[in-house]
C-alpha positions in Angstrom: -7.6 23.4 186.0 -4.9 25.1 187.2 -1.4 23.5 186.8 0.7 25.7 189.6 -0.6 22.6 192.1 -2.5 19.3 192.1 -2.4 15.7 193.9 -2.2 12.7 191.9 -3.2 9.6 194.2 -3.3 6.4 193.2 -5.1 3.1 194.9 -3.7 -0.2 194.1 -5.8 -3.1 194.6 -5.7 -7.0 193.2 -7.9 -7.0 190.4 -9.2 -10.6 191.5 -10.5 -9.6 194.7 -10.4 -5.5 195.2 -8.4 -6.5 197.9 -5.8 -3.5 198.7 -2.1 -4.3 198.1 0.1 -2.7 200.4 3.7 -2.5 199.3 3.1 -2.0 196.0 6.5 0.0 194.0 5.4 3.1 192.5 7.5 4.5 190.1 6.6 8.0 188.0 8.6 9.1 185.0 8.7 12.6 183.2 8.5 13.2 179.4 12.1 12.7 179.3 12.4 9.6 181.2 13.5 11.1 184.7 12.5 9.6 187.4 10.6 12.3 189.5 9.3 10.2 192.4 9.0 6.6 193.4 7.5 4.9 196.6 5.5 2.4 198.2 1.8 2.1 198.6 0.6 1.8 202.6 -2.2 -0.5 204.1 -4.6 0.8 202.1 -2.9 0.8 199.2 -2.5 4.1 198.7 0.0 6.4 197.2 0.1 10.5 197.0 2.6 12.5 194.9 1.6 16.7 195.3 3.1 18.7 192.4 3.2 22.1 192.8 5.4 25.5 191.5 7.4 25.7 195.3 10.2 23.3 194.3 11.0 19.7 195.3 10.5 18.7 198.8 10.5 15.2 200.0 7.4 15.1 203.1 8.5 11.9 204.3 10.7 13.3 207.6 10.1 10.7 209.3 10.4 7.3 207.4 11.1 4.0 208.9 13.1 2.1 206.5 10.4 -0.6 206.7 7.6 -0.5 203.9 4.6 -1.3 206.8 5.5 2.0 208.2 6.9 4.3 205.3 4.4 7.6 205.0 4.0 7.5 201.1 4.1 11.4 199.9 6.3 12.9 198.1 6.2 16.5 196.6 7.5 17.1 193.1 8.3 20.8 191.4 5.8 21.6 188.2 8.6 23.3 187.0 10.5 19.4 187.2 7.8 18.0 185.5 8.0 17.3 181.3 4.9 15.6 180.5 3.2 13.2 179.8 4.1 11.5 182.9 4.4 7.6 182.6 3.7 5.8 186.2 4.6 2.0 186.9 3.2 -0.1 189.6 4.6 -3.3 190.4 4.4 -6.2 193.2 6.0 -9.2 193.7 3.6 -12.0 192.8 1.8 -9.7 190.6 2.2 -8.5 186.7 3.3 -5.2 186.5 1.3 -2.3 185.4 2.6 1.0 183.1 0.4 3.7 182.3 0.6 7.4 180.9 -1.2 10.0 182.1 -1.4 13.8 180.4 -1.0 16.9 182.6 -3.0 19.1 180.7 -6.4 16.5 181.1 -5.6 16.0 184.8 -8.6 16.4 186.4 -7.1 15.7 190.4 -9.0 12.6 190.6 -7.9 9.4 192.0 -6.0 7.0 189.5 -7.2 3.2 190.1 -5.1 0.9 189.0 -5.7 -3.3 189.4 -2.8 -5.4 189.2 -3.6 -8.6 188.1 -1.8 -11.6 190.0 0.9 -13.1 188.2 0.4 -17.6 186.7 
């Protein structure tokens, strides 16, 4: 694969019903524990980071301060990035969720992640 670009997308959903959680916190960590981008999953529970070699550039312009309406891309500099990356996803009501994921296996597929809801 080639490491100068790639997408990592992730789709939240409840793992009782498959049902997609809007709103849930995204929050991905580098190898050294820096925070390299964090957002908010939107109606369909969907959330897109692009890494590539061009430098950081936040693509959310035009963000309403509400979650409903926040666009949920970011892009992140390769050159930022120590892996592996760690990602957390958490929602109110909901047990949060921490996984790793290693750059070099990256395949530019869609992470799935199902939060279970909280007793």
């Amino acid at each position: 694969m080639d490491m100068s670009e790639f997408d990592l997308e992730i789709k939240v959903v409840d793992a009782l019903t498959d049902e997609d959680i809007e709103g849930a916190r995204v929050d991905i960590v580098d190898g050294n524990s820096i925070l390299v981008a964090t957002g908010y999953t939107d109606e369909d529970g969907e959330f897109e980071v692009e890494v590539d070699d061009e430098g950081a550039d936040d693509s959310d312009d035009e963000e309403d301060e509400s979650q409903e309406e926040i666009e949920h891309e970011d892009e992140v500099s390769l050159d930022s990035l120590v892996g592996p990356i760690k990602v957390t996803v958490s929602k109110a009501g909901y047990d949060s969720q921490t996984f790793t994921i290693d750059l070099d296996t990256l395949d530019d597929s869609d992470v799935n992640v199902k939060l279970v809801p909280s007793t």
